[in-house]
C-alpha atoms as one frame of an Amber mdcrd trajectory, in Angstrom:
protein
   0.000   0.000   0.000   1.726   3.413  -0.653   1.146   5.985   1.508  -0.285
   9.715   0.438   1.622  12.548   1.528   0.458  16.313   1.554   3.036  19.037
   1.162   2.347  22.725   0.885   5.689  23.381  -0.517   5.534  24.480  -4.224
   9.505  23.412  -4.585   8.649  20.002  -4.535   7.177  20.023  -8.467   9.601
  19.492 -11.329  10.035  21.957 -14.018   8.713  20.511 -16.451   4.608  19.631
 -13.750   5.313  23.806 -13.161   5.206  24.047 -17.481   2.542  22.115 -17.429
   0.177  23.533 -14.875   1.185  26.890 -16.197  -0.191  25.812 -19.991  -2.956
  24.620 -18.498  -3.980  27.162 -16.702  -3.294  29.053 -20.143  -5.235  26.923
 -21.685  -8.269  27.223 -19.496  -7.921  31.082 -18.871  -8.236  31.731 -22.984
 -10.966  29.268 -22.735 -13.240  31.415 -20.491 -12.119  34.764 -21.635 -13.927
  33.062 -24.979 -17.496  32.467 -23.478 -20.443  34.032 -25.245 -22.806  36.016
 -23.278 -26.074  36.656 -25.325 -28.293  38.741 -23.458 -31.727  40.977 -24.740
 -30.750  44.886 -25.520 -32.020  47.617 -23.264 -33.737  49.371 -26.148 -36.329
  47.850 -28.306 -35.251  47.095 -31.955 -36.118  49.563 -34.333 -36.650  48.952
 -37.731 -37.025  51.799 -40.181 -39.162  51.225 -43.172 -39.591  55.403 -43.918
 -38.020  54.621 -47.199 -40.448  52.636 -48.748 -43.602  53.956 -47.891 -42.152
  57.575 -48.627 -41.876  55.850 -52.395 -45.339  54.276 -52.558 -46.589  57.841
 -51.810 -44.354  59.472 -54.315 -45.702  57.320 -56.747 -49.499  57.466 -55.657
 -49.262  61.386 -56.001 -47.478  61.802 -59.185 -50.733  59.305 -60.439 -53.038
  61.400 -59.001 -51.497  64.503 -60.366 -51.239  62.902 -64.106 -54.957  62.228
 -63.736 -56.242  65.354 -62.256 -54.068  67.353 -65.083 -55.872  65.362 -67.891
 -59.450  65.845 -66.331 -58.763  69.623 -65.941 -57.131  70.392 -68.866 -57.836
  74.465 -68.511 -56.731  74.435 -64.857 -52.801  73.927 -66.130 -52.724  75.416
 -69.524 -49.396  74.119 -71.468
């Protein structure tokens, strides 16, 4: 049976265990400085759709003005 023994001393490890517990706790420090927090935003999401209803009314007026211009004729004499 082989007995445990405890030490506190940090002398006692080889060079190369102090490499090695030094590239891993490399290792695991770049592993958690890599975790992805996903989280909801403080403002509400805003999305902006100005642009296209600006051109459907654009488009609605210029129609309306080509038809009102060739029902009134004398109103918008050439």
């Amino acid at each position: 049976m082989t007995a445990i023994v405890l030490t506190t001393n940090r002398c006692d490890a080889s060079p190369v265990d102090m490499v090695w517990r030094f590239v891993s706790l490399a290792a695991a420090s770049l592993l958690l400085a890599g975790c992805i927090s996903v989280r909801a935003p403080d403002k509400p999401i805003e999305i902006n759709l100005n642009i296209s209803v600006k051109q459907e009314v654009v488009v609605s007026l210029k129609q309306d003005a080509k038809d009102l211009i060739a029902s009134n004729p004398e109103l918008f004499p050439k």
